[in-house]
KETI-268078 format. One record per residue (C-alpha): residue number from 1; x, y, z; chain. Coordinates in Angstrom, 2 decimals. Layout:
% KETI-268078
+-----+---------+---------+---------+---+
!   k !      c1 !      c2 !      c3 ! c !
+-----+---------+---------+---------+---+
! NUM !       X !       Y !       Z ! A !
...
+-----+---------+---------+---------+---+
***
This chain:
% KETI-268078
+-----+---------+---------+---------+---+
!   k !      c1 !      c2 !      c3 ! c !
+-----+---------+---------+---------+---+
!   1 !   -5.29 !  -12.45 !  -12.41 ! A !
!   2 !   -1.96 !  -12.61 !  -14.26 ! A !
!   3 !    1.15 !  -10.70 !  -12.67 ! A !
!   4 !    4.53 !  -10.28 !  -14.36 ! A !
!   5 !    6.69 !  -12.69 !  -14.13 ! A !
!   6 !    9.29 !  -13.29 !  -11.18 ! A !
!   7 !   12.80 !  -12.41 !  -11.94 ! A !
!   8 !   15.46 !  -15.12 !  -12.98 ! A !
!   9 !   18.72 !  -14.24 !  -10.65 ! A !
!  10 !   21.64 !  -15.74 !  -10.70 ! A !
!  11 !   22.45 !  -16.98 !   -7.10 ! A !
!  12 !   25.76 !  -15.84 !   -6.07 ! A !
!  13 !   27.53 !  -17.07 !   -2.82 ! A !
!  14 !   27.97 !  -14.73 !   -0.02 ! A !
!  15 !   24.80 !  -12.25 !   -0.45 ! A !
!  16 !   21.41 !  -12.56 !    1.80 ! A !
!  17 !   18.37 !  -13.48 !    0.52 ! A !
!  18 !   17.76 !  -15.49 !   -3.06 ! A !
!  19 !   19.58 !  -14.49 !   -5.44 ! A !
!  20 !   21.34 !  -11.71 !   -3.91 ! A !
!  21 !   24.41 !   -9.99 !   -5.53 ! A !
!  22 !   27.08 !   -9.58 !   -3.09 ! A !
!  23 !   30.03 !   -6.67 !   -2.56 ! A !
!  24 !   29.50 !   -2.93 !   -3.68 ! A !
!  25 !   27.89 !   -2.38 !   -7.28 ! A !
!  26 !   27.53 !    0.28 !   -9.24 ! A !
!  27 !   23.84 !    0.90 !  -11.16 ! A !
!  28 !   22.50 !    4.32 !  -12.96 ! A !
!  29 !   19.98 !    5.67 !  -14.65 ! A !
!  30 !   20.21 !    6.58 !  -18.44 ! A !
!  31 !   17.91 !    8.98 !  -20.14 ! A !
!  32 !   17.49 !   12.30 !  -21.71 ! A !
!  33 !   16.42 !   15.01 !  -20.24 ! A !
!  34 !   17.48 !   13.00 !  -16.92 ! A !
!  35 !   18.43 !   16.11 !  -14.73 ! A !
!  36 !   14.86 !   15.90 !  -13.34 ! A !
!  37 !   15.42 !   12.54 !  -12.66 ! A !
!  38 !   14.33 !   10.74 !   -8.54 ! A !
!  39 !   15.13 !    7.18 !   -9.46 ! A !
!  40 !   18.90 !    8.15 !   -7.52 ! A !
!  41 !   16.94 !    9.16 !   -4.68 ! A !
!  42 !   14.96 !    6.10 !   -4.84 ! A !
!  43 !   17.18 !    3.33 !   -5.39 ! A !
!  44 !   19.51 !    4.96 !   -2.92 ! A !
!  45 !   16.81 !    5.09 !   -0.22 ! A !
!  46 !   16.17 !    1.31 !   -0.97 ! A !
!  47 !   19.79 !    0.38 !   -0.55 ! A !
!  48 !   20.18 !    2.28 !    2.66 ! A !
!  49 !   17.20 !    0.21 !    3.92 ! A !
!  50 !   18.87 !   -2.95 !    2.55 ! A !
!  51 !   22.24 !   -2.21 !    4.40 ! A !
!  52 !   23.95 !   -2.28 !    0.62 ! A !
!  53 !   27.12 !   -0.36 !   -0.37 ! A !
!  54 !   25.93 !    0.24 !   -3.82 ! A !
!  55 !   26.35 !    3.31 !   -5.51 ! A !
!  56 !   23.21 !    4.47 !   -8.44 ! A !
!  57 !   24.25 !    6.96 !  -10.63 ! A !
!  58 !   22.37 !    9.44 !  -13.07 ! A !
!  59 !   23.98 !    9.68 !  -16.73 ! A !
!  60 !   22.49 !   12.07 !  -20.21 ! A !
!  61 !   22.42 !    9.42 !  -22.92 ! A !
!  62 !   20.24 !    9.95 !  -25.62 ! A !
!  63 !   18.66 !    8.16 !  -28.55 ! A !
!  64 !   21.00 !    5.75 !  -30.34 ! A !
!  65 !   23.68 !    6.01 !  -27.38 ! A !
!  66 !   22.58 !    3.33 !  -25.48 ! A !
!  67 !   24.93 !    0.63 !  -26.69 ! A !
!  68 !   27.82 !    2.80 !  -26.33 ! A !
!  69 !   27.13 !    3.24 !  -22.96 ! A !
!  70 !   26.86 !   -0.30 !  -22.24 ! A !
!  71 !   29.77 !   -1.12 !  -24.17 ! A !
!  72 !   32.15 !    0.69 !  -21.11 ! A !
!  73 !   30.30 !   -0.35 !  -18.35 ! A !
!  74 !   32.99 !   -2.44 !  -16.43 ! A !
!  75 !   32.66 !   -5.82 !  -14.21 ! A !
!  76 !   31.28 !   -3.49 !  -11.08 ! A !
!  77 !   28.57 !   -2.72 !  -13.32 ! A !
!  78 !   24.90 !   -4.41 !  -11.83 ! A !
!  79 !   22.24 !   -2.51 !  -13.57 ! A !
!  80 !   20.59 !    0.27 !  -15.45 ! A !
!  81 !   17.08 !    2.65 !  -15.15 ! A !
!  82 !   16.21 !    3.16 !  -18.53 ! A !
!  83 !   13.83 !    6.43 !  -19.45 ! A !
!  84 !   12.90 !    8.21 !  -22.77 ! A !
!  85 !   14.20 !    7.52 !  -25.34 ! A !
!  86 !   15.87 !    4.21 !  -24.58 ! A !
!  87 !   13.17 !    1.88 !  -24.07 ! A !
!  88 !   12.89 !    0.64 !  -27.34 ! A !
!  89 !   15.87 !    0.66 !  -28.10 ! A !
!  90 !   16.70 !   -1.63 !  -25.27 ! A !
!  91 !   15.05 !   -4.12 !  -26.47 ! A !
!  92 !   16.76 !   -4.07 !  -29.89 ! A !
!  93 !   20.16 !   -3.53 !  -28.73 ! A !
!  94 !   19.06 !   -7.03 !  -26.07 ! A !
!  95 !   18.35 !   -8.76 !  -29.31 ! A !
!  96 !   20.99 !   -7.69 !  -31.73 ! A !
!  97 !   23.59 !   -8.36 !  -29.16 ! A !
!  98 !   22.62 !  -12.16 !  -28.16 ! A !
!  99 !   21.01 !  -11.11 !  -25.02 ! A !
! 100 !   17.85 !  -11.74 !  -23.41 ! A !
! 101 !   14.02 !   -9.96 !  -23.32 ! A !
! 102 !   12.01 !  -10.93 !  -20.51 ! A !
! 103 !    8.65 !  -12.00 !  -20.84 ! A !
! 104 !    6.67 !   -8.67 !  -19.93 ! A !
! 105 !    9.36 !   -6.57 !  -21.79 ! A !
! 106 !    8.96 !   -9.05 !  -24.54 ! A !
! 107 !    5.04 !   -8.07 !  -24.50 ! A !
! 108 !    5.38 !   -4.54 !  -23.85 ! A !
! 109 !    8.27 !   -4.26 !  -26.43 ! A !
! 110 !    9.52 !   -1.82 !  -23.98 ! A !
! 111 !   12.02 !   -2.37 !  -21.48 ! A !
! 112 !   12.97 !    0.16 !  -18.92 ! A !
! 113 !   15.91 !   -2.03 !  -16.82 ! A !
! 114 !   18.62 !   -3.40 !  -18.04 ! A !
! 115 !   20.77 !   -6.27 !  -16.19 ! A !
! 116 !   24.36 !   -7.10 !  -16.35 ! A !
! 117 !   23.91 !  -11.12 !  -16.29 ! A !
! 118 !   26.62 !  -14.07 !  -16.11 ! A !
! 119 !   26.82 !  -15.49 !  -19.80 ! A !
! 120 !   26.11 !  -19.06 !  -19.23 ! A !
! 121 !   27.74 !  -19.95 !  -23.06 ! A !
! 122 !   30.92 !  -17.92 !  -22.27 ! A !
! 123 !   32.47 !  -18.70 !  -18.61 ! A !
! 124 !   33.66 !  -15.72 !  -17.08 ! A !
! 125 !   31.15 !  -13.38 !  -19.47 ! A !
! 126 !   28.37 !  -11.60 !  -19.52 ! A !
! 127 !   25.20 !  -10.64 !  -21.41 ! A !
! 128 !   22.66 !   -7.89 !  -21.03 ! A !
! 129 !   18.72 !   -9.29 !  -19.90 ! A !
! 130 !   16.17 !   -6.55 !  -20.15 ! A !
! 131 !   12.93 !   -6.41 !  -18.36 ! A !
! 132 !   10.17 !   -4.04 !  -17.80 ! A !
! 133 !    9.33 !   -2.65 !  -14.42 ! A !
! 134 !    6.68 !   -0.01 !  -15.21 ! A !
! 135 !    4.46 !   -2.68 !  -16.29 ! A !
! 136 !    4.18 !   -3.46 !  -12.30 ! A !
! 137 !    5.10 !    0.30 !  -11.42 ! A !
! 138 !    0.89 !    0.64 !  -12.69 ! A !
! 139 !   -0.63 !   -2.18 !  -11.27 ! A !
! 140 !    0.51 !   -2.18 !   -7.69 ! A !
! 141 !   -0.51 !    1.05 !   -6.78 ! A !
! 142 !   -4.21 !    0.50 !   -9.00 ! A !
! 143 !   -4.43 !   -2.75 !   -7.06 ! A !
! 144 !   -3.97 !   -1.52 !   -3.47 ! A !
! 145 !   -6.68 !    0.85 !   -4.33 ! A !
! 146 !   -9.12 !   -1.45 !   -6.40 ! A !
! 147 !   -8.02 !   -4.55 !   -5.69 ! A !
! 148 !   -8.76 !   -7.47 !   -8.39 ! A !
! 149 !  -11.55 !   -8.20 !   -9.97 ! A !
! 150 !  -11.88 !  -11.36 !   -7.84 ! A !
! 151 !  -12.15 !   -8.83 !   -5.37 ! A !
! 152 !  -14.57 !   -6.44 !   -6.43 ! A !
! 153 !  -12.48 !   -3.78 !   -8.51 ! A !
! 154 !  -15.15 !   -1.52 !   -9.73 ! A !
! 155 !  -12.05 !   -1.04 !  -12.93 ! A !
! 156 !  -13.90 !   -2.42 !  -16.42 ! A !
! 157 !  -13.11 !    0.45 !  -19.13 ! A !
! 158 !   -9.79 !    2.43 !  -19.31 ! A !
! 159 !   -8.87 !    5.39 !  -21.41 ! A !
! 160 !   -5.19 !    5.53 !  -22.07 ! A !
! 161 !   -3.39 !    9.19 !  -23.40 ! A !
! 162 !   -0.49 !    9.01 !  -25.44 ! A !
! 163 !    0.77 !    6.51 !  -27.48 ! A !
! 164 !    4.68 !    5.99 !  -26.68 ! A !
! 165 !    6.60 !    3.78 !  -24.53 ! A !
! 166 !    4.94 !    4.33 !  -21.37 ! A !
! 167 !    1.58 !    4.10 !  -22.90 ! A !
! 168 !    2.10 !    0.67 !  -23.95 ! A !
! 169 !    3.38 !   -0.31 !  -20.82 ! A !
! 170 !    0.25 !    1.26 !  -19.22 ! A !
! 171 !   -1.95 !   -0.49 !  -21.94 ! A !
! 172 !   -0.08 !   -4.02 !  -20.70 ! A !
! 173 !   -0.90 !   -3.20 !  -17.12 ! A !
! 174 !   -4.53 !   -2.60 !  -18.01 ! A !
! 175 !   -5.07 !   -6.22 !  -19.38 ! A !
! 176 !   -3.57 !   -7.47 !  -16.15 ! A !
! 177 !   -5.67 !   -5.76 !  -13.89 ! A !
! 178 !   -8.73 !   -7.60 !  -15.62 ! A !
! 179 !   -9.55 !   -4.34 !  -17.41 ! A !
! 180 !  -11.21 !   -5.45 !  -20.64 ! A !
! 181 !  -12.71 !   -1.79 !  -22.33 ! A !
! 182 !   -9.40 !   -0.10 !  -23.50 ! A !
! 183 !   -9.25 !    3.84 !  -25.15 ! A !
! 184 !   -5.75 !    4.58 !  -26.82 ! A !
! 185 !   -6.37 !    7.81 !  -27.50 ! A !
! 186 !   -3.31 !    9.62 !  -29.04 ! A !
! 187 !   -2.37 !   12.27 !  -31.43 ! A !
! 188 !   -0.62 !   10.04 !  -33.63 ! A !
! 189 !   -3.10 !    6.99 !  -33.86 ! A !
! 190 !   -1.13 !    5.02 !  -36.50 ! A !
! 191 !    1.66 !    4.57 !  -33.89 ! A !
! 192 !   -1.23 !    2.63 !  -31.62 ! A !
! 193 !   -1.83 !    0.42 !  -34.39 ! A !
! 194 !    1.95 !   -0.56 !  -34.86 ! A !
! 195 !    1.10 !   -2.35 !  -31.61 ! A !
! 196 !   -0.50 !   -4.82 !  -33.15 ! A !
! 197 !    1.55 !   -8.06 !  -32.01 ! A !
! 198 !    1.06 !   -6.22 !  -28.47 ! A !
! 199 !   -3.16 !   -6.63 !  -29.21 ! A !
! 200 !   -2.58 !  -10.51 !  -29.92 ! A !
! 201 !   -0.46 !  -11.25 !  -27.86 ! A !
! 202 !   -3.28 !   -9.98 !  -24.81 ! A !
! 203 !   -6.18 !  -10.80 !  -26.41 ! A !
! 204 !   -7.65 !   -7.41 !  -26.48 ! A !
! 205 !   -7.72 !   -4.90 !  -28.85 ! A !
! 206 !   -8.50 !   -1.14 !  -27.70 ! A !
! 207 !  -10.21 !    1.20 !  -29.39 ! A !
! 208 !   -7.90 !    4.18 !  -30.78 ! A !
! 209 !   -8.75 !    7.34 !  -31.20 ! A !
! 210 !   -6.91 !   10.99 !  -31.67 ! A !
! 211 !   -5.81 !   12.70 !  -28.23 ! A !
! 212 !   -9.50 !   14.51 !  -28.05 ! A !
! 213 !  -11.84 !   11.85 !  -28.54 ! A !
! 214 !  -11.67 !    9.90 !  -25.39 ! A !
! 215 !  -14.94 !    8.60 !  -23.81 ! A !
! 216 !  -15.61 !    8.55 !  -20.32 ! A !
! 217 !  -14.30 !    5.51 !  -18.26 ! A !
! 218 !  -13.90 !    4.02 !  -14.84 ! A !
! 219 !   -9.89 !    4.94 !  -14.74 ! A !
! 220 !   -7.71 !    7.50 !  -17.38 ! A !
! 221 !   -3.82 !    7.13 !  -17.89 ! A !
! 222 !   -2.31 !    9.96 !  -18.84 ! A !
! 223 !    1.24 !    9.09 !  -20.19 ! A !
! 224 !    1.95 !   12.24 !  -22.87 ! A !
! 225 !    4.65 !   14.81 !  -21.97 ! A !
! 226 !    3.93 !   17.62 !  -18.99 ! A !
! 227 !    1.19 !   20.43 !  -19.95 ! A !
! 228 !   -0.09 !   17.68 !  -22.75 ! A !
! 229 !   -3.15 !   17.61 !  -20.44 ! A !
! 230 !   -3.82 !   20.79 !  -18.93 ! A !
! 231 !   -6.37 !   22.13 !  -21.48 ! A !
! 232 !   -8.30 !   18.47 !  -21.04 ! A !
! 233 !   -8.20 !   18.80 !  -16.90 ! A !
! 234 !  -11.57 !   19.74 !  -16.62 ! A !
! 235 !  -13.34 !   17.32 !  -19.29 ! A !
! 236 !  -10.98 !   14.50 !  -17.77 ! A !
! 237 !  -12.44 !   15.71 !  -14.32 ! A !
! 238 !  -15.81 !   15.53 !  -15.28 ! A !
! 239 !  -16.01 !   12.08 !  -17.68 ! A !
! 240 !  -13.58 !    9.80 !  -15.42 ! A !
! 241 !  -14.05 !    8.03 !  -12.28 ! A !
! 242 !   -9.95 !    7.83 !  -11.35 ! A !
! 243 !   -6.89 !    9.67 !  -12.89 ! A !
! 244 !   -2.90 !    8.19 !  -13.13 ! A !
! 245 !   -1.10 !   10.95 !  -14.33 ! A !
! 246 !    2.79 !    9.60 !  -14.81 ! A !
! 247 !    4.11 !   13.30 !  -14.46 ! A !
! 248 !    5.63 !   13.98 !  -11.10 ! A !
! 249 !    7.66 !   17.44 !  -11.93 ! A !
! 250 !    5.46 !   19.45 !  -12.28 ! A !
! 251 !    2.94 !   18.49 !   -9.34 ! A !
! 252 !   -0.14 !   18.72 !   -9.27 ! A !
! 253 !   -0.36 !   18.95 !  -12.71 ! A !
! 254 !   -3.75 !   20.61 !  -13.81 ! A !
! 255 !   -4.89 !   17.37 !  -14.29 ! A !
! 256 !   -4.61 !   16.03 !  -11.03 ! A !
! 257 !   -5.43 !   19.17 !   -9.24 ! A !
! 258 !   -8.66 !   19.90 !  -10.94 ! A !
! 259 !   -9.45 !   16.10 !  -10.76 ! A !
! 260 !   -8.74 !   16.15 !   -6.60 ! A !
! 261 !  -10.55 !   18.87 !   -6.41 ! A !
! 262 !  -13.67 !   17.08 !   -8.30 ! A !
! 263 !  -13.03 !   14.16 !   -5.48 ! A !
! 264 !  -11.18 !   11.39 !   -8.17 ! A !
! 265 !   -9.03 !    8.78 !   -7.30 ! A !
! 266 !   -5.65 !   10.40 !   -8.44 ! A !
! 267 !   -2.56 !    8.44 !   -9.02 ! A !
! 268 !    0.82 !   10.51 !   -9.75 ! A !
! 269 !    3.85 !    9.51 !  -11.45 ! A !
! 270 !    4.97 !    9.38 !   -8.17 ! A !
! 271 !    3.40 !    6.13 !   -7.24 ! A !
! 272 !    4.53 !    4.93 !  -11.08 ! A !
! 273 !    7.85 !    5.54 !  -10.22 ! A !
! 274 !    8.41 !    4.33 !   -6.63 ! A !
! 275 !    6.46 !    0.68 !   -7.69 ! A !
! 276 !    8.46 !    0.14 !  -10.50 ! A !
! 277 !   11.67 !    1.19 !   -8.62 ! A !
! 278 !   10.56 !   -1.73 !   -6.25 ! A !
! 279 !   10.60 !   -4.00 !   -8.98 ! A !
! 280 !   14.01 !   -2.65 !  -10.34 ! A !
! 281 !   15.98 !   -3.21 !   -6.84 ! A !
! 282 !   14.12 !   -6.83 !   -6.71 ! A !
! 283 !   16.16 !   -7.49 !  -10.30 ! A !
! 284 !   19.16 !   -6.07 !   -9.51 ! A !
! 285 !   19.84 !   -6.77 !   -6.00 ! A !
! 286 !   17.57 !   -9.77 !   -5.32 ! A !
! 287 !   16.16 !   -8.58 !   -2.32 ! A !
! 288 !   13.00 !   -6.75 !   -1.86 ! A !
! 289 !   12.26 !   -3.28 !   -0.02 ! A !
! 290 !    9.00 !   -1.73 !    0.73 ! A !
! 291 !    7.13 !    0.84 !   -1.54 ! A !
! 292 !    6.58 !    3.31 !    1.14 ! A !
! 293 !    9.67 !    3.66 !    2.01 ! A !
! 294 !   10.64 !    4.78 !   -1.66 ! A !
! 295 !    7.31 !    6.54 !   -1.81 ! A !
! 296 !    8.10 !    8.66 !    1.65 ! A !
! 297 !   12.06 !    9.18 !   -0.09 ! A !
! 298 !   10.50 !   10.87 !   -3.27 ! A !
! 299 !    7.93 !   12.98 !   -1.60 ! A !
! 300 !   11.13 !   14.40 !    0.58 ! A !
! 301 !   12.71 !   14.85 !   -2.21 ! A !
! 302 !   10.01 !   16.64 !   -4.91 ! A !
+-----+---------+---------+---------+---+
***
């Protein structure tokens, strides 16, 4: 089965581990609404594991402020947690500034983490490198449930809701997890089929449908906004086999309440969140730290 690919680090002399950044950095988390945010809670749980005097911030930036933000980000700057409305348009501003799109965000054309890297045409500079976690924030917690198909995963057809950012990152993690019957079922359809290089670029195409037309399937995504859902908890419940619901504030959302209570596999943007934060601190501090301990930190904190 494929898996994302490994992250290009820069060794630096006097950290642990390959590719480990040395002395105290500074790395945040850029979105809007981002009050809600638990990737601080996160990240900081995974540095206290790591023995790392880095400090992770949480900053309101919204659409089009991105590369303003960037722009005043000094030399202690490491790395940055990109939500809505910014992964898109991390991508673009990694492109339009010289920078570089890693191979999943590249795919996705989403990135949600962005990385201060050495320059290696400018001694002494630095470019942006964007990547996307959430890709692997789906398919770690799916696999230590299901396993691969190699294995016996039981996962053939998928129903995705929504059709943004996350959704296509979801749709990416799909293909990867051998998952060849894909649903895209969102209100806005035509934004689905915009993915088209996304489609070729996989080798499958999903079906798309508007938000109520889903069929049943073996595992449903739901990536639309909080309360999106609710009035579909009990047809979701009764047509799918598993439920990943990204929100974690509200929880349970009806959903994931009425689907426990129907005995589903139930994901929650919990286990979305604490994977892909994994994956983040991997990037941006070149060490790894294990999911339960950021699982365990966000459940404290919800």
């Amino acid at each position: 089965m494929p898996v994302a690919p490994g992250p290009v680090l820069t060794p630096m002399p006097g950290g642990s581990g390959p590719g480990a950044v040395p002395g105290s950095r500074t790395c945040a988390v850029l979105g809007s609404p981002i009050a809600h945010s638990l990737s601080p809670v996160l990240h900081r749980a995974a540095y206290a594991a790591l023995g790392l005097d880095w400090t992770f911030e949480r900053h309101e930036v919204g659409a089009g402020g991105l590369a303003d933000f960037v722009a005043g980000c000094g030399p202690q700057w490491r790395g940055l947690a990109l939500t809505m409305p910014l992964k898109i348009e991390a991508v673009e501003l990694a492109r339009r500034s010289g920078g570089e799109v890693r191979p999943t965000a590249e795919l996705a054309q989403v990135a949600n983490t962005l990385l201060f890297e050495p320059d290696p045409t400018a001694p002494g500079g630095r470019r942006i490198v964007v990547d996307n976690t959430d890709v692997d924030g789906f398919v770690q917690p799916v696999l230590r449930r299901f396993g691969t198909p190699e294995q016996g995963s039981v996962l053939r057809s998928a129903v995705i809701l929504g059709g943004g950012a996350t959704a296509r990152s979801a749709y990416v993690a799909l293909t990867r997890l051998g998952v060849t019957e894909i649903t895209v079922a969102a209100r806005t359809p035509a934004k689905v089929e915009a993915w088209q290089p996304v489609f070729e670029a996989t080798g499958i195409t999903p079906r798309i449908t508007g938000f109520l037309d889903f069929p049943p399937s073996d595992l449903l995504i739901q990536t639309a906004v909080a309360g999106a859902a609710d009035p579909l908890a009990v047809r979701i419940a009764e047509t799918q086999a598993a439920l990943f619901d990204v929100i974690y504030h509200p929880w349970p959302t009806r959903a994931a309440q009425v689907a426990a209570e129907r005995g589903l596999v139930v994901f929650s943007g919990l286990d979305l969140l604490a994977h892909q934060a994994v994956r983040q601190v991997e990037l941006m501090t070149g060490r790894s730290v294990d999911p339960d301990i950021l699982v365990a930190a966000a459940r404290a904190a919800r």
